[in-house]
N, C-alpha and C positions, 0 to 999 in steps of 0.2 A: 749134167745136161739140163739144158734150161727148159719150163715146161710149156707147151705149144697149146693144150687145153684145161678150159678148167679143171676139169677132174686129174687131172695132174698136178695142177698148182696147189689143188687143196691134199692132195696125197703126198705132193712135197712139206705142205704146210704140220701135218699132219703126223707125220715122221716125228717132228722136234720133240725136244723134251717140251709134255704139255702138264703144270702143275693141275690144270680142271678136269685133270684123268688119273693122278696119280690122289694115294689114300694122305691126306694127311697128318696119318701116323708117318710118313717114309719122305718130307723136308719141313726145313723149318726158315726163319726167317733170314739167316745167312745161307739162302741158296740165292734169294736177292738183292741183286747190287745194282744201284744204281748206275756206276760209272760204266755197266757193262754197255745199258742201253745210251748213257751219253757219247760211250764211244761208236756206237752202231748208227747213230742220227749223225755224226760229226762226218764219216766217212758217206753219208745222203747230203749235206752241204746243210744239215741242220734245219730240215724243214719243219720243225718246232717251233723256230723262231719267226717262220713267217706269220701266223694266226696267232690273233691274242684266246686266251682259252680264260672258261668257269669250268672250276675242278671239282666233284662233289666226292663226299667220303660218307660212309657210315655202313652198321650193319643192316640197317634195315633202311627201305626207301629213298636211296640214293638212284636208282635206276628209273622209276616213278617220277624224283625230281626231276631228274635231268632231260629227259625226253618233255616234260610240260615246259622247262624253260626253253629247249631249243624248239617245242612247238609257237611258243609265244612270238619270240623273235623271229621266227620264219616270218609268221604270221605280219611282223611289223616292216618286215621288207630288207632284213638282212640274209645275205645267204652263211648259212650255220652248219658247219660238220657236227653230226651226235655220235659220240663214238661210247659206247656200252659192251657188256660182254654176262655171259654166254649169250650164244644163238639160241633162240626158240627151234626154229626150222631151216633156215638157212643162212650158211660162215657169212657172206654178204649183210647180214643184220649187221652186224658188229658195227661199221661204221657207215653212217649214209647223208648225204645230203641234202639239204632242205628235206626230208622225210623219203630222199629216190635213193634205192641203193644202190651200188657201184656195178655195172657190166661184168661180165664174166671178160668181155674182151679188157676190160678194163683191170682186174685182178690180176690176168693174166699177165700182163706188161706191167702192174706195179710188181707183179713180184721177179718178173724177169730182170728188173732192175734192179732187186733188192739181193737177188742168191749171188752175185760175185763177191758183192761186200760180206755177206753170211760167210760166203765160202772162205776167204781171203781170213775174219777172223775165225773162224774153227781149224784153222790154219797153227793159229798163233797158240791154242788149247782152250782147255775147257773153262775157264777162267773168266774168256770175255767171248766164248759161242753163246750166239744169242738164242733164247727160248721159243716157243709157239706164242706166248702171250709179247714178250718182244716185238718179235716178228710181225704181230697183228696190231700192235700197237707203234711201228713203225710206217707199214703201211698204212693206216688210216694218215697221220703224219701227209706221209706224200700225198696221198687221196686230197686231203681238205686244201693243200699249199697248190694242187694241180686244178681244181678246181675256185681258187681266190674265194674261200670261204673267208668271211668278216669275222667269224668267230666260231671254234667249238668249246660243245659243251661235251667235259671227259668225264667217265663216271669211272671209280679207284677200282682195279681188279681185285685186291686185297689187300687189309689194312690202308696203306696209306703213307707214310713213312718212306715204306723203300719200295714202292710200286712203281713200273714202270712210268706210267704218266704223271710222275710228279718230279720230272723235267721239264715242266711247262711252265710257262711266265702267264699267269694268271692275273684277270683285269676282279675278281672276284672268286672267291674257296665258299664253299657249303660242307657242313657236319649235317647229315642227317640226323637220325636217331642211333643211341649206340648200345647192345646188347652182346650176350655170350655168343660167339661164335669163332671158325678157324683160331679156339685157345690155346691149339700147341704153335700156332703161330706169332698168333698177337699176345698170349698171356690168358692167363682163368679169372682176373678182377675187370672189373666196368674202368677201373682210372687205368690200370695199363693197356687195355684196349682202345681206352678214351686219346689217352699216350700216342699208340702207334697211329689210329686216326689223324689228331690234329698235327701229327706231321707234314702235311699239307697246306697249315697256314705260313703264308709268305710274309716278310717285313714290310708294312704298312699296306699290304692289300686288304678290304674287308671282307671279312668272316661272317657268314648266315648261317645261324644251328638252328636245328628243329629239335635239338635235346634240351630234356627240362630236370629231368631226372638230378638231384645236386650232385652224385660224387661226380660223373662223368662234364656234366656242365662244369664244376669245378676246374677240372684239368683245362679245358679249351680256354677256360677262361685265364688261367696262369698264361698256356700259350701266345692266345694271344695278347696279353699283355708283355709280355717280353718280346714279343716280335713289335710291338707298337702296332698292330692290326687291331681296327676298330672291331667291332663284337656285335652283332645284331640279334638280340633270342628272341624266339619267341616266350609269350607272358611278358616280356619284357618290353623291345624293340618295337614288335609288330605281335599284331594278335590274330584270333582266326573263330570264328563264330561259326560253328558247322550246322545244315537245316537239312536235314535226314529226309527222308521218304521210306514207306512200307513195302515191300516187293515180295511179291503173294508167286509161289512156286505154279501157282493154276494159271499167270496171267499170258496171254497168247500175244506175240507180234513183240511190239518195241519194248525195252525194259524201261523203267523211272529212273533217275537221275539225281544225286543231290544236289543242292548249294551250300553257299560260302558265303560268309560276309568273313572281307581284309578290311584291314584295319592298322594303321602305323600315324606316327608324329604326324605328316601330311597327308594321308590318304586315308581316302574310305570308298571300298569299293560293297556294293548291294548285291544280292543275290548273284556271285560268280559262280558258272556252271562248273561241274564233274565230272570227267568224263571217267571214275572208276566208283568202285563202294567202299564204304568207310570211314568210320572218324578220322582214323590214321593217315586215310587220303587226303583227306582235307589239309591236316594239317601238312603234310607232303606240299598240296598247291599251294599253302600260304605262303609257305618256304619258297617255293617257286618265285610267287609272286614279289615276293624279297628280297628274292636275288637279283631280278629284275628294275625293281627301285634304285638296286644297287646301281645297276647301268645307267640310270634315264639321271642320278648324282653326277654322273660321269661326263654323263652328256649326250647318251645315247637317246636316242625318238620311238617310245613304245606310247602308244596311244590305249587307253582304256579297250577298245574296240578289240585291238590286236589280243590285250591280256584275253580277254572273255571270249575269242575266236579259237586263241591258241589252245586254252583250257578245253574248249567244248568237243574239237578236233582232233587233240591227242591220242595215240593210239600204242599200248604198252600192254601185250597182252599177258594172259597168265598170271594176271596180281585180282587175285579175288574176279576171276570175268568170266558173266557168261557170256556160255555159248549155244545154249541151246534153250528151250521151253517146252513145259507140258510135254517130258518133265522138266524142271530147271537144273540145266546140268552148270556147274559152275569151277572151274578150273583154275589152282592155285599153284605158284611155285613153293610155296613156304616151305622153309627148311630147318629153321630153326625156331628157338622157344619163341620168341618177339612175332616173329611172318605168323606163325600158327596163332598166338592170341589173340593176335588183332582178325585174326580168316574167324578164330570161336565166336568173341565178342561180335563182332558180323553177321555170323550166319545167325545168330541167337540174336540180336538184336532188332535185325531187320526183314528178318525171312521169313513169312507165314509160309510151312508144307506139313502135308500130311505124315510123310515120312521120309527121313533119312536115310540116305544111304553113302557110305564113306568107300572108297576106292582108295586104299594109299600104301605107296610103295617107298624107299628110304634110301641116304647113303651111308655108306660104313661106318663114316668118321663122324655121324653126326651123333645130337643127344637123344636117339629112337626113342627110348623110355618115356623121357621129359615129353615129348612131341605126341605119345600114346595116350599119356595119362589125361594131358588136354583134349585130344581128341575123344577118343572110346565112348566116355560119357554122354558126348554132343548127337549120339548116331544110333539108332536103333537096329541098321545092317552095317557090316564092315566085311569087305573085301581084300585081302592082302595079295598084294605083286612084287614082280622084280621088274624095274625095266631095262631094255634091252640095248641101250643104245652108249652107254659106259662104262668100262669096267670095276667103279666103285660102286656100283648097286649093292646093297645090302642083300645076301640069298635069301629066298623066299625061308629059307628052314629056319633061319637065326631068325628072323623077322616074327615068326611064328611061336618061338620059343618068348623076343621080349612080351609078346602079347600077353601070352597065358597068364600071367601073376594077377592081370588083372581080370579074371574070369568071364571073360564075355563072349560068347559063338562068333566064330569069323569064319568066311570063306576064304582058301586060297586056291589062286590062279596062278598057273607059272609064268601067265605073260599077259602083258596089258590088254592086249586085244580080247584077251579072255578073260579078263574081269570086267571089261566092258560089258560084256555079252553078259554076264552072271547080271552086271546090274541092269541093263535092259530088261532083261528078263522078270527083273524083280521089281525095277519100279510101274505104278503107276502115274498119270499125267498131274496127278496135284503133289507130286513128290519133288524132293529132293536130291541130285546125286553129285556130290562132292571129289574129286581130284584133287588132292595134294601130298604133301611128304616129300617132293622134290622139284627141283626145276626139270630133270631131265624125266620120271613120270607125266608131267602137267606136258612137256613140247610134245612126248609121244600120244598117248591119247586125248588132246588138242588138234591135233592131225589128224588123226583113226575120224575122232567125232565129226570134224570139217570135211570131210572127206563122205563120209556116213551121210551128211546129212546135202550134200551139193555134188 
């Protein structure tokens, strides 16, 4: 039966086999096949091929990039589908337009359009039934060709290679940065990660990495030399001069902002605004800003204006962001070793507080240890949770258990909303209190706090 309200469309949605729910110990990289989702787009009449797309890949800061490019080019008067993944708060994130996202009435009818073709192949077996990240990446598809989007920017659900979105005829591919992560998927080395990554570069489309690192820069750089795609790195290509600022945990109302200086063969841009914290971010915008070059090579019309509008205006929560003051509550998804050292190097960098306080909860399959051992030391209280809203949450018990080795007093809360409360409780207004260990921790109490405080 076809579903007549949202909450139907997302409880049909929702049914599918969904890999950002299941552990990944239980698939591996032949559970994705491309041809499934070429065949699922072919029987839509192919609405891939109407918008020319920038593809971004990487483990770290592909979701950062993609969102400031597609905020740039809004900015310069193109209309741009951003299609990213997971939701913070609402499945509607996933894909949105010029920065508005899609109606419920609208959902509703893309997906009423999409279940006969679903149904017709789950018909034929399991082979070519298409997934929840299919699914969602078919519909945005229709979303951006229904609304004559000039361009989206896709950012890779995983890996890169056999992801859905890398059926797309890309006018430009970005490599972010590349670290350990999903390695029963991608591999346990930087070059076989690096590997399944630049699977993504197309023949003779140009390539913008924000990797520096040589084994993994190595590999993209074989790729695309065998693809015949140009190569733009940073240190290299383009460059990125990051101008920090101090952000004092006491300070009341607006928070401070970094800058940038870009820099490449023809361009030089002066103090370009941030709208997030971080070296890492910076270089994230440069990359932005690079891929962008890439367009205006092309022939596309970004005006300086647009860059430093689009930059200043971007909004990509949950990567190092506060959200609160006195105390400064600051909410992170990081998940793995790279997310968390660039949140340490950060918060130790740039944060004058009195005291620390770490709220962090985990998922199954990730590296806890490795993620404990950077954190612990950064935090004078530490709070451990489960959150509530996936079934890969790490138990509070196991959680509690990797702790111990490293002998330090921690609180445990069985659920976010009560470890909030433990940290309210315990900070003061010149303090610190930290959220992360997971994306799905950081959307749940992000919520609770916004909610708390409006």
């Amino acid at each position: 039966m076809l579903p007549e309200t949202y909450d139907q469309a997302l409880d049909y949605l929702f049914r599918r086999i969904n890999f950002e729910r299941i552990s990944g110990a239980d698939y591996s990289l032949g559970d994705l096949r491309l041809d499934r989702m070429r065949l699922l787009l072919d029987r839509l009449g192919n609405p891939h091929l109407a918008v020319p797309a920038i593809h971004l890949a990487g483990t770290k800061g592909k979701g950062s990039t993609a969102a400031m490019v597609a905020s740039i080019l809004t900015q310069a008067g193109y209309r741009v589908g951003l299609y990213t993944s997971p939701h913070l708060a609402v499945f509607e994130e996933r894909f949105t337009v010029d920065g508005a996202l899609p109606t419920h009435v609208e959902i509703v009818a893309l997906l009423r359009r999409l279940i006969p073709v679903i149904e017709e192949l789950d018909r034929q077996g399991a082979s070519v039934s298409p997934t929840f990240f299919e699914i969602v990446t078919a519909l945005a598809w229709l979303q951006f060709a229904n609304r004559q989007c000039d361009v989206a920017v896709l950012e890779v659900g995983l890996g890169g290679r056999l992801d859905a979105t890398n059926v797309c005829r890309p006018l430009v591919t970005a490599i972010t940065t590349i670290s350990r992560d999903h390695t029963r998927q991608l591999g346990a080395t930087l070059d076989r990660i690096a590997a399944e990554k630049a699977g993504i570069v197309k023949p003779g489309v140009p390539c913008v990495t924000g990797e520096t690192k040589p084994v993994p820069l190595a590999v993209i750089e074989t790729v695309c030399a065998d693809q015949s795609a140009p190569l733009v790195r940073l240190d290299r290509e383009f460059f990125c001069d990051w101008q920090p600022q101090e952000l004092s945990a006491s300070q009341p109302g607006t928070l401070p902002t970094d800058q940038f200086l870009y820099r490449d063969a023809r361009t030089r841009l002066r103090d370009l605004p941030m709208a997030f914290l971080g070296e890492h971010q910076a270089r994230n915008a440069a990359t932005a800003v690079a891929i962008v070059q890439q367009l205006v090579a092309q022939g596309w019309t970004v005006t300086e204006s647009a860059i430093r509008t689009g930059l200043a205006t971007v909004r990509w929560p949950a990567r190092i962001e506060p959200v609160a003051s006195r105390p400064l509550v600051i909410v992170d998804a990081g998940h793995n070793w790279a997310a968390v050292a660039a949140l340490v190097t950060t918060l130790r960098d740039r944060i004058v507080a009195r005291r620390r306080i770490l709220v962090f909860a985990a998922t199954r399959d990730k590296d806890v240890p490795g993620l404990l051992r950077q954190l612990l030391p950064e935090f004078e209280t530490i709070i451990l949770t489960e959150y509530q809203t996936n079934p890969r949450a790490l138990p509070l018990a196991e959680l509690a258990r990797m702790a111990e080795p490293f002998g330090r007093p921690v609180h445990l809360a069985a659920r976010p909303e009560q470890a909030w409360q433990v940290a309210r409780q315990l900070a003061g207004p010149d303090d610190l209190i930290c959220v992360t260990g997971s994306f799905f921790i950081a959307a749940e109490l992000r919520e609770l706090i916004q909610r708390a405080a409006g």
